[in-house]
C-alpha positions as CSV (number, residue, x, y, z in Angstrom):
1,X,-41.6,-65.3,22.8
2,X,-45.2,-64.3,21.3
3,X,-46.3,-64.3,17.5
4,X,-44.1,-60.9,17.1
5,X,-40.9,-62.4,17.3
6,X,-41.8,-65.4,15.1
7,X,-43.4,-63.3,12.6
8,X,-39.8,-61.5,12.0
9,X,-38.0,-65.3,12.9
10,X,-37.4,-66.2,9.1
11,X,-38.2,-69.3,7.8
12,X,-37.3,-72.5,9.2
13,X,-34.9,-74.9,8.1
14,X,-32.0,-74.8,6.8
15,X,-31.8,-71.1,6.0
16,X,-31.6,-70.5,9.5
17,X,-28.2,-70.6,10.2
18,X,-26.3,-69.5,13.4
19,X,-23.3,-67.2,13.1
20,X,-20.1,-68.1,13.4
21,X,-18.4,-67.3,16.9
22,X,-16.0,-64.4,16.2
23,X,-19.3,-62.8,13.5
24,X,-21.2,-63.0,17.2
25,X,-18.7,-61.7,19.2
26,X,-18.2,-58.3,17.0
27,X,-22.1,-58.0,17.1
28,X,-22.2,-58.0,20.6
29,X,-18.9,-56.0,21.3
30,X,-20.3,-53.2,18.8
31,X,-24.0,-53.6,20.8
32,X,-22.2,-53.2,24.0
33,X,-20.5,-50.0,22.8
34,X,-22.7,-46.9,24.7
35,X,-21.7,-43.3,24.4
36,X,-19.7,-43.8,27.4
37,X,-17.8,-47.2,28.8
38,X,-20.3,-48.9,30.8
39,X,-20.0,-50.0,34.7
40,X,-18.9,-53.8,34.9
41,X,-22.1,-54.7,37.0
42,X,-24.9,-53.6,36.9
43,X,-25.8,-51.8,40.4
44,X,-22.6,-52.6,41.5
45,X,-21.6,-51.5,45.3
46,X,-18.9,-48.6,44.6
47,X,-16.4,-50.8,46.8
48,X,-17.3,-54.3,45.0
49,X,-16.7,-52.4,41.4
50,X,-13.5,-51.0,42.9
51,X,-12.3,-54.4,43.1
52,X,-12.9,-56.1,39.8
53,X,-11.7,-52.5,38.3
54,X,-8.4,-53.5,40.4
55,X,-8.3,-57.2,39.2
56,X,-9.0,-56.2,35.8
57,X,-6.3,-53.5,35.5
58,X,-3.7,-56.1,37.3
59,X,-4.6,-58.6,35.2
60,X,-4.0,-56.7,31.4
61,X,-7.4,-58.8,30.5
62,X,-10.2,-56.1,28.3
63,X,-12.9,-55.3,30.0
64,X,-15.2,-55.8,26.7
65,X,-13.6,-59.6,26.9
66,X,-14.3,-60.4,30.1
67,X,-17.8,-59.2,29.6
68,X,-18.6,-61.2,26.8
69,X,-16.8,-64.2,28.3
70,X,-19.1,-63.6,31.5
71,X,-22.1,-63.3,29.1
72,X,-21.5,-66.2,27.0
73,X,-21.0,-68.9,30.1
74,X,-24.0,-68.1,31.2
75,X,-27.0,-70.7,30.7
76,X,-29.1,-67.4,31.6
77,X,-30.6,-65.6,28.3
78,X,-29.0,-62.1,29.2
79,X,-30.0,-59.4,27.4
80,X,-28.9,-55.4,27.1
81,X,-31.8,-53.1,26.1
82,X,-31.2,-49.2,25.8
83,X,-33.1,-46.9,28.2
84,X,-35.3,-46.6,24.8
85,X,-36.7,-50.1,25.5
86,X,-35.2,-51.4,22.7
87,X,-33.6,-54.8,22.4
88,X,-29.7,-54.3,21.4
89,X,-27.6,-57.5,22.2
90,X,-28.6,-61.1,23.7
91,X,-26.1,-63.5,24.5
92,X,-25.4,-66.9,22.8
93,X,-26.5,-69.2,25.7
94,X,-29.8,-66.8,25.8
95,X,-30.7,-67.4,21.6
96,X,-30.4,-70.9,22.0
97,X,-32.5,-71.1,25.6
98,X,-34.9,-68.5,23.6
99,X,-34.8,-70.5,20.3
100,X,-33.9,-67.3,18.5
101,X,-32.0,-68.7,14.8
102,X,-31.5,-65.1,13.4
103,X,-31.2,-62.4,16.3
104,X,-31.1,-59.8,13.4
105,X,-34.7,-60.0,12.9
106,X,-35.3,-59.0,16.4
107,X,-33.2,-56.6,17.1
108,X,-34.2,-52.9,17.6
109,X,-37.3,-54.3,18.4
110,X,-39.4,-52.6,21.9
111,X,-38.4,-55.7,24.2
112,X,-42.2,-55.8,25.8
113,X,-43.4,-56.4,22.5
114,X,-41.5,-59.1,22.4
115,X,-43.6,-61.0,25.2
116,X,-47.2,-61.8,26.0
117,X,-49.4,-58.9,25.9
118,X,-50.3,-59.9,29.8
119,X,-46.9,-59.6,30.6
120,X,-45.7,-56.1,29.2
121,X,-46.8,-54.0,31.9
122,X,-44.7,-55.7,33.8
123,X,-41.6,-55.3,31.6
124,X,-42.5,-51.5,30.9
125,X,-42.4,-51.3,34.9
126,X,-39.1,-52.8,35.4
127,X,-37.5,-51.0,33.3
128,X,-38.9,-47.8,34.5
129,X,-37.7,-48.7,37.6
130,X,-34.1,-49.6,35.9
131,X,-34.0,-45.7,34.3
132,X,-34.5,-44.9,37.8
133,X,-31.4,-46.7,38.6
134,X,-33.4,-49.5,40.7
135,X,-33.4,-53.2,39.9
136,X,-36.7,-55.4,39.8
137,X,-37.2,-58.8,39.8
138,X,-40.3,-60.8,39.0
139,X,-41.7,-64.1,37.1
140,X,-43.7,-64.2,34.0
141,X,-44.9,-66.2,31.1
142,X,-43.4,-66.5,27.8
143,X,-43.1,-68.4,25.1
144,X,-40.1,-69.3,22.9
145,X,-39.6,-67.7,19.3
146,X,-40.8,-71.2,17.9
147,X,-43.6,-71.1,20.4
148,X,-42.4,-73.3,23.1
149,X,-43.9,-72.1,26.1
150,X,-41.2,-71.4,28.8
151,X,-41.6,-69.2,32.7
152,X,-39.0,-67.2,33.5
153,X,-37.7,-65.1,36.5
154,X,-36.7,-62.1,35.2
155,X,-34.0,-59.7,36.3
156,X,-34.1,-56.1,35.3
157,X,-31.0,-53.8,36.3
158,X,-29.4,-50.3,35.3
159,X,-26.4,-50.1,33.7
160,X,-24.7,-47.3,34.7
161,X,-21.7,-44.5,33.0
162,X,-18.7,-43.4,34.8
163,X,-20.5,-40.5,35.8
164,X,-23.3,-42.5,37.3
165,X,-26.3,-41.6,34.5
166,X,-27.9,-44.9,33.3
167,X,-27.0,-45.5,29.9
168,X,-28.9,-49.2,29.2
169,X,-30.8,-51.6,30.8
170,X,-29.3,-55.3,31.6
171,X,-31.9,-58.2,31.2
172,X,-31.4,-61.6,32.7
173,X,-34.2,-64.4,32.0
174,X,-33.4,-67.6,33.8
175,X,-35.8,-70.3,32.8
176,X,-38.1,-71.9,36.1
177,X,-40.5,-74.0,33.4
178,X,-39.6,-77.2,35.8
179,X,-40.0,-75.5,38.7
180,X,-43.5,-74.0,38.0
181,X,-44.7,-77.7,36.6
182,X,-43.7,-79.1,39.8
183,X,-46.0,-75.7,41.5
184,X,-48.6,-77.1,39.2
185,X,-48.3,-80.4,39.8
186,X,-48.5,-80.0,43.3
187,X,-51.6,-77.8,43.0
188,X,-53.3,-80.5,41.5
189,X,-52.5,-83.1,43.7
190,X,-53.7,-80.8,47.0
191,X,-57.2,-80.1,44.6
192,X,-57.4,-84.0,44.3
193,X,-56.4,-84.5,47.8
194,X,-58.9,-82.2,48.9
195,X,-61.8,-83.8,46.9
196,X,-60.8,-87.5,48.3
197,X,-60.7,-86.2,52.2
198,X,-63.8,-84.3,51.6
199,X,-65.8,-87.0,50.0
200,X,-64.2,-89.8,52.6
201,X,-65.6,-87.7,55.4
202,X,-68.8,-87.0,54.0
203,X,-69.0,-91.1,53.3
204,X,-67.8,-92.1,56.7
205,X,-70.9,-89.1,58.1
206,X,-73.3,-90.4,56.1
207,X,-73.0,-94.3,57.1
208,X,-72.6,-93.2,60.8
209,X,-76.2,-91.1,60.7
210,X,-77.5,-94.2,58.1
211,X,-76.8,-96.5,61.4
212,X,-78.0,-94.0,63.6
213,X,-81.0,-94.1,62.3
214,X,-81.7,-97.4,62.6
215,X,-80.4,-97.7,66.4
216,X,-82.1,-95.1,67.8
217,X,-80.0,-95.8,71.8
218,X,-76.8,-94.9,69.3
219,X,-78.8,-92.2,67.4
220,X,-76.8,-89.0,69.5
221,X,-73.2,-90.7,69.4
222,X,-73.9,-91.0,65.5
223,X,-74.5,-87.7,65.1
224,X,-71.5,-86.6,67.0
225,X,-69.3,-88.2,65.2
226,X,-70.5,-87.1,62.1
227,X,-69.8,-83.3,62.9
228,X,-66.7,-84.7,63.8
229,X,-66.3,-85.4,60.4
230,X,-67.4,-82.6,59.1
231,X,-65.5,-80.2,61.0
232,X,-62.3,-82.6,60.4
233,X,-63.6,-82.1,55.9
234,X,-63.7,-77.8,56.9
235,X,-60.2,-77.5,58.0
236,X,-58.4,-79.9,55.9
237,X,-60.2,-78.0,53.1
238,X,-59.1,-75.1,54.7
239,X,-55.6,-76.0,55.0
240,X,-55.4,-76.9,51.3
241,X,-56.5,-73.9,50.1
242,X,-53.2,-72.0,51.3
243,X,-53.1,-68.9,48.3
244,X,-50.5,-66.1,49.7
245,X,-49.1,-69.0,51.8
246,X,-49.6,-69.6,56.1
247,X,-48.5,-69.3,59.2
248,X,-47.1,-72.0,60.6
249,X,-48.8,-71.9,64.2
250,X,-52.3,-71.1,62.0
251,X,-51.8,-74.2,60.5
252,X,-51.1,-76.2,63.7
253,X,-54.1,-73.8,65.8
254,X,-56.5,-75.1,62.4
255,X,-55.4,-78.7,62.9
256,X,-56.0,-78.4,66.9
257,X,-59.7,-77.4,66.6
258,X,-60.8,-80.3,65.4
259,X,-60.2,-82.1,68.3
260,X,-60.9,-80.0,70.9
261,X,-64.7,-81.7,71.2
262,X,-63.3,-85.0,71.2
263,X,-60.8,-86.9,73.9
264,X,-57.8,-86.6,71.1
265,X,-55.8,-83.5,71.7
266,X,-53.2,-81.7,69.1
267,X,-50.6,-80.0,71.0
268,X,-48.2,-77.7,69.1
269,X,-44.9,-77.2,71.0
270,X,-42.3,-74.6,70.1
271,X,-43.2,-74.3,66.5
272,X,-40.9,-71.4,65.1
273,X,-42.2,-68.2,64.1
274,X,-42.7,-68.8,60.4
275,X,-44.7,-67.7,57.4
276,X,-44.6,-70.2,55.0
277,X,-45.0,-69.6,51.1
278,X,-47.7,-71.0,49.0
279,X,-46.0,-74.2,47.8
280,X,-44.2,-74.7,51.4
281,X,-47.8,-74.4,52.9
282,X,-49.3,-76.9,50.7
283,X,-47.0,-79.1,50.9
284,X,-46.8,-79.1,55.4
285,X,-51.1,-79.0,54.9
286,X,-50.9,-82.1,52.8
287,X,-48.6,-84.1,55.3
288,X,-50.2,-83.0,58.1
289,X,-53.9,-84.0,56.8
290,X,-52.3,-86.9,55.8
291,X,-50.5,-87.8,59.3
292,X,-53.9,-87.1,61.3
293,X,-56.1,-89.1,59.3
294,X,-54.1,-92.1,59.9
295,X,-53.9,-91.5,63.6
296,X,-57.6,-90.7,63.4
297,X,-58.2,-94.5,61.8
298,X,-55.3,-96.1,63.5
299,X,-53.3,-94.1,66.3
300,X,-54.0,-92.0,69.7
301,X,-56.2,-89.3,68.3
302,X,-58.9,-92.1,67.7
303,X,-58.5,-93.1,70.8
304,X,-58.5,-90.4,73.2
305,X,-55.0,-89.8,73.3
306,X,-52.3,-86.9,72.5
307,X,-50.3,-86.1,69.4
308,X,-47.3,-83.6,69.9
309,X,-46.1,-81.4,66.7
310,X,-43.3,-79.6,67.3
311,X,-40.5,-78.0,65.2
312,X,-37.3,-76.1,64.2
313,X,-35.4,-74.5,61.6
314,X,-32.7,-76.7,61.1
315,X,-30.1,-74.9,58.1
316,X,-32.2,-73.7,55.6
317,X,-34.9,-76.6,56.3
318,X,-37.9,-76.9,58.6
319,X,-37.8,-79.9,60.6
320,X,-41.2,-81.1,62.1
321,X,-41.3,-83.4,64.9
322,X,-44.9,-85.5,65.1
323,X,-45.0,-87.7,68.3
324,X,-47.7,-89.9,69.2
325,X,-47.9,-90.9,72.7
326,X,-48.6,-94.1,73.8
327,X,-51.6,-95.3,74.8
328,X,-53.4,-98.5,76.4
329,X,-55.3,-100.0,73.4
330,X,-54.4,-97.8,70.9
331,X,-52.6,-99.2,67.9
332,X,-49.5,-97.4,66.6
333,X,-50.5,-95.6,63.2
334,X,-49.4,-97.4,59.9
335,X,-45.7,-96.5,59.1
336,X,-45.2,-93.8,56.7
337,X,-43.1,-96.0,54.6
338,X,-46.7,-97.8,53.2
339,X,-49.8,-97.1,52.1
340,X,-50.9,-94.8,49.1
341,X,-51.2,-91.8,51.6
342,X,-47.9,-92.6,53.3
343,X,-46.6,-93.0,48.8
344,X,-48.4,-89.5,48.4
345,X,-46.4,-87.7,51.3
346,X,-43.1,-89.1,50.2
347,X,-43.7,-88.2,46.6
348,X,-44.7,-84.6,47.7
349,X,-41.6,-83.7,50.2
350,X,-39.8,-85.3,47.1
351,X,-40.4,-82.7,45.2
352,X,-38.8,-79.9,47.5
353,X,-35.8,-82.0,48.3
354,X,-37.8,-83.0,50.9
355,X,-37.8,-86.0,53.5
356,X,-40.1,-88.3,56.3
357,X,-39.0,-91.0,59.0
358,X,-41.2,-92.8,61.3
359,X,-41.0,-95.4,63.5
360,X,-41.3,-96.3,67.1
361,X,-39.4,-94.2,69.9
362,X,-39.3,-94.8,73.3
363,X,-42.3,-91.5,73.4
364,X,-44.3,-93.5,71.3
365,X,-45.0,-93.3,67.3
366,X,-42.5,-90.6,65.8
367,X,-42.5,-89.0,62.5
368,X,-40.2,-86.6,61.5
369,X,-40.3,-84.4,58.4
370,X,-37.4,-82.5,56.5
371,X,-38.4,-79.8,54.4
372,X,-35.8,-77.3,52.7
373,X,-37.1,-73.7,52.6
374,X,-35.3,-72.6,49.9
């Protein structure tokens, strides 16, 4: 959390001290103690709530102890603010995942101003939307009370009274810093991989128009190729520049073009109809610029031949199927399983729970590529 919450954090050492169990258990039973009891979940489908109202009454148990049992197993920093916008109660699981020593000095306090001054609109949104008995989700930045910083996917839900009026708000931060450092790191690998296909193309243009020059009978094929090139760089380029995500038979049609003027053909068959997100995107561009470069140096699409790309949704993963056909005098491409590109694309898919096979099929070269979606 921003400078505001540190400023009222206390001193550090020692003197901040956490509070024993049953000292945080009345705080949070007298915070979670509206006008009128509270609905057990926030939002809660009338027939779901019936339910756990069944179970609970069955079972003896209290609701308030089976609400701050809930709250308290939680690795989630959960959080009940009063349709004030004030901050009341924040589980024990949440201080620590906040670094918050002393809750007291927080409490009462508007949550927004609590976060970066970027991110309040959202929070003041959300929890309009909460008083309106609507719940919001969304991701933002903010640091930890000791200045950590930390991204979070935010929850934001009315909790409502017996006679349906929303008496608070609950709050539930889960923290996705990993996740968006392995977005980030991605980003930068597609920028670098960007800059090292662009460059290799302009390099492998220039020496061709270089030669060109000096043979004038091959002066024409030289500059063929090296549009070739060129319009290989453009949609790679294109491809990794994916913000708002793609479709997947955009990407495939993008990838297709560049062959068109040559004897190598792409040919996309019965790709599903799928949008995919930014990362997802990224991640399918980069293995796919990566899989027709090498059969550009070493397979069928350097040699006149065809590539097939086809795919499914197989469970909650996309499963791409590249085939190279075989071809008289053509050279299989490199296997996946070498190389720093073929390192790269394992390293990437990795990263998503991802996975790539290739090898030698009675089609020809096959490569086959698991990514979850989820």
């Amino acid at each position: 959390m921003r400078s505001t919450m540190r400023t009222h954090a206390g001193p550090p050492g020692d003197s901040m001290k956490a509070k024993p169990m049953n000292a945080e258990v009345s705080n949070a039973g007298a915070a979670l103690q509206p006008r009128e009891p509270l609905r057990l979940v926030a939002g809660a489908n009338p027939a779901e709530e019936a339910d756990a109202v069944e179970f609970l009454r069955a079972s003896g148990l209290a609701l308030s102890s089976v609400v701050l049992g809930l709250f308290d197993q939680s690795d989630d920093c959960i959080k009940v603010i009063g349709v004030d916008g004030a901050l009341q109660f924040m589980n024990c699981n949440g201080k620590v995942a906040m670094q918050v020593d002393d809750f007291s000095a927080i409490a009462g306090l508007p949550w927004p101003s609590l976060w970066p001054e970027a991110a309040q609109p959202t929070l003041v949104d959300a929890m309009d939307e909460a008083r309106a008995g609507r719940s919001t989700r969304f991701e933002a930045f903010c640091p930890t009370a000791k200045g950590e910083p930390r991204w979070w996917e935010v929850t934001v839900s009315p909790l409502r009274s017996p006679t349906n009026s929303v008496e608070a708000i609950l709050a539930t931060s889960r923290d996705i810093s990993e996740r968006r450092q392995r977005e980030d790191a991605l980003a930068v690998v597609a920028a670098e991989m960007r800059h090292r296909l662009r460059n290799a193309h302009a390099i492998g243009a220039a020496l061709l128009l270089a030669s060109g020059q000096s043979d004038a009978p091959h002066l024409e094929f030289a500059r063929t190729v090296a549009g070739r090139f060129s319009r290989l760089a453009d949609v790679q380029s294109k491809l990794l520049e994916v913000d708002g995500g793609l479709p997947l038979s955009a990407m495939c049609a993008d990838i297709s073009q560049v062959f068109a003027a040559t004897g190598g053909r792409l040919v996309c068959d019965g790709l599903p109809d799928l949008h995919l997100n930014e990362d997802r995107a990224r991640t399918v561009s980069l293995v796919l610029g990566e899989l027709t470069t090498n059969s550009l140096k070493h397979g069928v699409l350097g040699h006149g031949g065809t590539a097939h790309l086809g795919g499914r949704i197989d469970g909650d993963a996309l499963v791409l199927d590249w085939v190279e056909s075989k071809l008289d005098g053509a050279e299989p491409a490199s296997n996946v399983s070498s190389g720093q590109g073929a390192a790269l694309m394992a390293r990437i898919l990795k990263l998503y729970r991802g996975s790539i096979e290739a090898g030698m099929a009675d089609d020809g070269y096959r490569v086959v590529i698991r990514l979850p979606l989820g």
